[in-house]
C-alpha positions in Angstrom: 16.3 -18.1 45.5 14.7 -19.6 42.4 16.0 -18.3 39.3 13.3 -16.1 38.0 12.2 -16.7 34.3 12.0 -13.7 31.9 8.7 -14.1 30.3 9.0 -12.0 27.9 12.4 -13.9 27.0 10.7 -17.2 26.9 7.7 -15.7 24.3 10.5 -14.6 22.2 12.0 -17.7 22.1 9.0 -19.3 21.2 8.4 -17.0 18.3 11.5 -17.7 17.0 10.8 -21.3 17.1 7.3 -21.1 15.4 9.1 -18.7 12.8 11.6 -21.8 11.9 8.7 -24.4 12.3 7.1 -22.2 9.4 9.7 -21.8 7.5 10.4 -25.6 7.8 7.1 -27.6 7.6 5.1 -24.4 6.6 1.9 -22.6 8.1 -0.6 -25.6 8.1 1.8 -27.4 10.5 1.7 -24.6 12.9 -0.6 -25.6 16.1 0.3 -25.7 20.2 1.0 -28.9 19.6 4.0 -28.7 17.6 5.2 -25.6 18.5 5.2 -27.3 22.2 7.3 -29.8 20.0 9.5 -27.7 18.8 10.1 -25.3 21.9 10.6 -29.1 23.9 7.4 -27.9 26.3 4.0 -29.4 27.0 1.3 -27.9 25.3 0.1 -27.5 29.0 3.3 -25.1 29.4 3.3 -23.4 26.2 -0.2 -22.1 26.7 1.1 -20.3 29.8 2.6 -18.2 27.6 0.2 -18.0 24.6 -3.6 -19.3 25.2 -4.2 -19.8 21.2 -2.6 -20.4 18.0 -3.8 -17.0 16.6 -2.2 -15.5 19.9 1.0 -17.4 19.0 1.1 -16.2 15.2 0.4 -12.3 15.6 3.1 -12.3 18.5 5.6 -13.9 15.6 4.4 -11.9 13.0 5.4 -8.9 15.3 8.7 -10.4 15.9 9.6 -11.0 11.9 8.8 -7.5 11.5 10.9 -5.9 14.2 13.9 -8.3 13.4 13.7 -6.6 9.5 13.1 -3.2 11.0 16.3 -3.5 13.3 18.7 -5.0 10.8 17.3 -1.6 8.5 18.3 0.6 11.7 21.8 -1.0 11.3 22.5 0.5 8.2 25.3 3.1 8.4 23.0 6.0 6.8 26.1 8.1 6.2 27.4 6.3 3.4 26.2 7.6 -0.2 22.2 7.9 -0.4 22.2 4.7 -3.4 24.4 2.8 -1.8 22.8 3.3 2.0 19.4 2.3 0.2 21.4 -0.7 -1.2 22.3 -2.0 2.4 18.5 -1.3 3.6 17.2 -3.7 0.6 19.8 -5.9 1.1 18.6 -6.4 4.9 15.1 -7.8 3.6 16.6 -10.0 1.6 16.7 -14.0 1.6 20.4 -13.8 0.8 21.6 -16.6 3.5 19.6 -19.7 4.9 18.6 -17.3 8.2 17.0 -14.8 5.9 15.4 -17.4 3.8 14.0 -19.1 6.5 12.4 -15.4 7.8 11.6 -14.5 4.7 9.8 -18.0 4.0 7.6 -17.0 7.4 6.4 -13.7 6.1 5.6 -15.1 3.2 3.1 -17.2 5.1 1.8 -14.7 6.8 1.5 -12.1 4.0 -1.1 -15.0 2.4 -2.8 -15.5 5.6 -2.8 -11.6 6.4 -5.3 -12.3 3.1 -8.1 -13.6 5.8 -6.9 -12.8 9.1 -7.4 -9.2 10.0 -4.9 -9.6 12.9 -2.2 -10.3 10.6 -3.1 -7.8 7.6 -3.4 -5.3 10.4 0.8 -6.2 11.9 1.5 -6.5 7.6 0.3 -2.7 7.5 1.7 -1.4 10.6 5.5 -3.0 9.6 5.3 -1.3 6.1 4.2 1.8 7.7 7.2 2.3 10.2 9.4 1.2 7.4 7.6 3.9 4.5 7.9 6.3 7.2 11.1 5.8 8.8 13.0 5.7 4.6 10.9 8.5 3.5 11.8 10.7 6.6 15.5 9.7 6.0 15.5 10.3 2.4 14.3 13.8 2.9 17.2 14.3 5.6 19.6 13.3 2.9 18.2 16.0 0.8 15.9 13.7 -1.3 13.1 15.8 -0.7 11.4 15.1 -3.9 8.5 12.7 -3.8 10.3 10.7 -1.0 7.5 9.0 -0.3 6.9 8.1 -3.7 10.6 6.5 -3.5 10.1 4.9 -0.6 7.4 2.7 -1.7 9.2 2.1 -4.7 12.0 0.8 -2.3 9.1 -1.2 -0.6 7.7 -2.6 -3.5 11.2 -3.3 -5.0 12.2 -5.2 -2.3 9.5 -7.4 -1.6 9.3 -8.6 -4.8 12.7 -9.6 -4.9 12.5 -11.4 -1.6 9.3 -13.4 -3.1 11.7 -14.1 -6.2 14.6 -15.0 -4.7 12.7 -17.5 -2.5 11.5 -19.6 -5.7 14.2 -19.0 -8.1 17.5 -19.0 -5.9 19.4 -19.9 -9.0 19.0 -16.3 -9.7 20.0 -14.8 -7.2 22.8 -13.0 -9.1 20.4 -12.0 -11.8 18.1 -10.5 -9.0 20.7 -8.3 -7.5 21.7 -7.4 -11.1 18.5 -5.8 -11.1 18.1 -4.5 -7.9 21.2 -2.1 -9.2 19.3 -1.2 -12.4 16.1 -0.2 -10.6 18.3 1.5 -7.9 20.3 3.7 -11.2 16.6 4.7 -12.0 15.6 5.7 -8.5 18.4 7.2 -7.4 21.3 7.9 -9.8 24.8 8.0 -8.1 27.5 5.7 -7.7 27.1 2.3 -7.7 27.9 -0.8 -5.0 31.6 -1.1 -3.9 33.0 -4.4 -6.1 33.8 -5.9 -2.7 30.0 -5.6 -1.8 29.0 -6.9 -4.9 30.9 -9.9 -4.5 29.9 -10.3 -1.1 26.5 -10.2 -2.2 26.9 -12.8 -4.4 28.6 -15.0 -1.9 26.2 -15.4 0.5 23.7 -15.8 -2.2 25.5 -18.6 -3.3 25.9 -20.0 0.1 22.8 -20.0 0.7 22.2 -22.1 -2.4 24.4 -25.3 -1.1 
């Protein structure tokens, strides 16, 4: 009996390829064309799974966004409230060549989300789970107070640290220097573990080689 082919499997796979075609060549290079390229498929078999480039992009948008909303799931939320919120930042982060590449992608599609209602619309729906989702656990921790004041803060922290860690890299130290500062401000408590801070650092500068 043939060996039946997950289709859902194979338009994931295909995301993830068009997500790394992004981060590689950038957004202008994205058509069925090189996709089909990239996935090693005819353009004839790629559009069996997506009929159009915009059909190709929104499905990869979704897919960025869920991989940042599962690594944020990941987070052990018993450890300290600052430190938990630490690890959740951390997870958005273009802190090895993976989430540089990812974060590259969104990038894309946070300027094209400028002009594409398709896109704005998945850019607004990701940051909505994710407001909801911190400012529901911060008032679990007992952070009832403004918590979804804080958890925008946490949104707008970290994505402009991901947008400056993407063009300054040599900074990347720096950066997470002042991801601690603005965490003391938002939350005072103890601070990051030394042996997370050097982590940190490490695959920061990993991902500068």
């Amino acid at each position: 009996m043939p060996r039946t082919v997950d289709r859902d499997e194979q338009r994931r796979q295909i995301g993830a390829a068009l997500l790394q075609l992004i981060a590689e060549r950038g957004l202008d290079e994205v058509s069925v064309r090189t996709v089909a390229a990239a996935t090693g498929r005819s353009p004839g078999a790629l559009q069996k799974y997506f009929s159009t480039k915009d059909e190709m992009l929104t499905f990869a948008a979704e897919l960025a966004g869920e991989r940042v909303e599962r690594r944020m799931a990941g987070v052990d939320t018993a450890l300290p409230l600052r430190r938990a919120l630490r690890e959740l930042i951390l997870t958005t982060l273009p802190v090895d060549a993976g989430r540089r590449a990812e974060a590259t992608a969104q990038l894309a599609f946070a300027v094209r989300a400028a002009h594409h209602p398709g896109l704005a619309a998945i850019r607004r729906q990701v940051d909505q789970d994710i407001r909801q989702a911190l400012a529901g656990w911060l008032e679990s921790a007992g952070h009832t107070a403004h918590a979804t004041a804080v958890a925008d803060a946490v949104l707008a922290l970290s994505d402009g640290l991901a947008l400056r860690m993407l063009y300054t890299p040599q900074e990347h130290e720096h950066l997470l220097a002042a991801l601690d500062r603005s965490l003391d401000a938002l939350i005072p408590g103890p601070g990051p573990d030394p042996a997370d801070s050097s982590a940190g650092a490490s695959s920061c500068s990993a991902s500068r080689r």
